[in-house]
N, C-alpha and C positions, 0 to 999 in steps of 0.2 A: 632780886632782879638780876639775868644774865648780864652781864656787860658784853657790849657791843665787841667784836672783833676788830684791829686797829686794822688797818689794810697801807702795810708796808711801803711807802711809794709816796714820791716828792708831793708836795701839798699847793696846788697853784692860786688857789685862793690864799691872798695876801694879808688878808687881816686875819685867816684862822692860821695861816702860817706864823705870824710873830707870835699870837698867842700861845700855839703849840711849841716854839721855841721856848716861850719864857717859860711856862710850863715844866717843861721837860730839862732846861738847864737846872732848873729848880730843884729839881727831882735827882739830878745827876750828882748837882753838887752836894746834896743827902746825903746820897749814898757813899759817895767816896770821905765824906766826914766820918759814917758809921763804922765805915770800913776802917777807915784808920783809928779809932777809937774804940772798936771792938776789938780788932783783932792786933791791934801794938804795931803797926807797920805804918810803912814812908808812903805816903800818897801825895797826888796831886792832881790837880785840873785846869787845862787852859780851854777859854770856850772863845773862839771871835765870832761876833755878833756880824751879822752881814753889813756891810757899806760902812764898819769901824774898826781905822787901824789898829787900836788897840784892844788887846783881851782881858777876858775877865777872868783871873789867876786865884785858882783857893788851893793854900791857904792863905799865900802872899806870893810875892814873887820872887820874894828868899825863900822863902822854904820849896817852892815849886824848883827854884834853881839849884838848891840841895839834890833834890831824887834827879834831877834831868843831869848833874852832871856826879851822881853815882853810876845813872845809865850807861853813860858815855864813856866813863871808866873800864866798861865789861868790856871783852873782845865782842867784834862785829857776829860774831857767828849766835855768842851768847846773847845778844842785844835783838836778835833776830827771830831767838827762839819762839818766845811767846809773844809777839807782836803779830797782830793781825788788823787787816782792814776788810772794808764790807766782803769784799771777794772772797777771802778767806775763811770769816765767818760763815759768811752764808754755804761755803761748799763744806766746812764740818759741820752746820746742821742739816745737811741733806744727806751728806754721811751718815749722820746717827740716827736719821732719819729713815734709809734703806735699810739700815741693819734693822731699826727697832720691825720695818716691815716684814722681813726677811725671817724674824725670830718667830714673831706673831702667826704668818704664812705657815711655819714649819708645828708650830702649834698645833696649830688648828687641822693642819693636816694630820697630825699624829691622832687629834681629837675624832677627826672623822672615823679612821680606821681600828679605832679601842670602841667607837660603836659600832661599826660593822662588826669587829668582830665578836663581839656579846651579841649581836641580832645572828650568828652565826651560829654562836652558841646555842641562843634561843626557839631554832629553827625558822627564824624570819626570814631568812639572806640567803642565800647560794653562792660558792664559789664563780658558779657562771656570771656574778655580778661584779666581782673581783678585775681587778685593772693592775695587771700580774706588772706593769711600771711599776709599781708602786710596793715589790716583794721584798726590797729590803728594808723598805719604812717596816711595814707590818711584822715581819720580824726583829725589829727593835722592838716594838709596843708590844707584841708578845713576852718577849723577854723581860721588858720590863713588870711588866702585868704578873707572869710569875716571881718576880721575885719580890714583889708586893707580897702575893699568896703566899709564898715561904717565910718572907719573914714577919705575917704577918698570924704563922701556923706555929712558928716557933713563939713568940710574944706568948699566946694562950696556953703553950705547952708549961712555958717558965712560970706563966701565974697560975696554971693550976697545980706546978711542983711535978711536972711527967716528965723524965730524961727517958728518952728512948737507946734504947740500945741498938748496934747495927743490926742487929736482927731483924727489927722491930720498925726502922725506920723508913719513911717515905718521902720520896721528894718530887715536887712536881717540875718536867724538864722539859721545853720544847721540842716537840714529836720533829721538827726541822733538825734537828743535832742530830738526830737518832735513826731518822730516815734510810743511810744506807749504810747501815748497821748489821753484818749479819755474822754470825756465830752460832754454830753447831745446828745450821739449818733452821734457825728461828731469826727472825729479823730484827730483833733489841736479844738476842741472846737467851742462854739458859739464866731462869732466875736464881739469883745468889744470895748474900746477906742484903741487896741492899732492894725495895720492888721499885719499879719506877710505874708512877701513876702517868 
């Protein structure tokens, strides 16, 4: 069964608030025990309970007073480093969270345009469908799409033992490189050692 999503935000019901306290200091102080016993390191935890002056300190309060005043030892700047509160947290996961969007977007864009252009291929598509914004995407995904094809023309050359010679060889190269290309009155040139598919 899915678990329900927590919904981030102060709890004003009073009796599920202590509960979810006790709960969850529970839980904290777990983790910072595993943490320090898994991985060999100085941990600590001070928790104050609401309406009581004092705190609840794992794993004592000498050994909590150990790491808090190796902290305090660091320069300010060093002490600063990796502390964070809600604010800070919450704006590096919204960070990571526009990038992961950002990545996914450029993705999917690439995706679209590696089927268009196989439906282009396939004569489903027209250039008059084409969103020419969009022409240096497409010539990356081309490029890259060939160099799949090549090196995946060379892999079956090598397992069936064929070395081609320059005579002999072929490479497939975006017709975009080659475009305004012209030599001895032919637009990709007189053919030499090497044909371009």
């Amino acid at each position: 069964m899915t678990r329900k999503k927590v919904v981030i935000a102060y709890i004003t019901n009073e009796s599920r608030r202590k509960a979810s306290f006790n709960k969850r200091k529970k839980g904290l102080i777990k983790k910072v025990s595993e943490l320090s016993t898994l991985c060999g390191v100085e941990t600590c935890a001070i928790v104050y309970k609401p309406n009581e002056p004092e705190p609840e300190v794992w794993p004592s309060q000498l050994g909590a007073q150990v790491v808090l005043e190796r902290l305090h030892m660091l320069p300010q700047v060093d002490q600063m480093k990796r502390m964070v509160n809600q604010e800070s947290f919450k704006r590096q996961q919204i960070k990571k969270a526009e990038d992961e969007l950002y990545r996914l977007r450029k993705e999917n864009k690439h995706k679209e345009l590696e089927l268009f252009m196989y439906r282009c291929i396939a004569g489903k598509a027209s250039l008059r469908d084409f969103d020419w914004h969009d022409t240096i995407d497409m010539n990356f995904v081309i490029d890259e799409t060939l160099k799949k094809i090549n090196s995946r023309k060379n892999e079956l050359s090598s397992v069936n033992g064929r070395h081609h010679s320059a005579s002999s060889s072929y490479e497939v190269v975006n017709p975009a490189m080659t475009r305004d290309v012209h030599r001895n009155g032919s637009p990709l040139g007189p053919l030499n050692s090497s044909n371009t598919i």
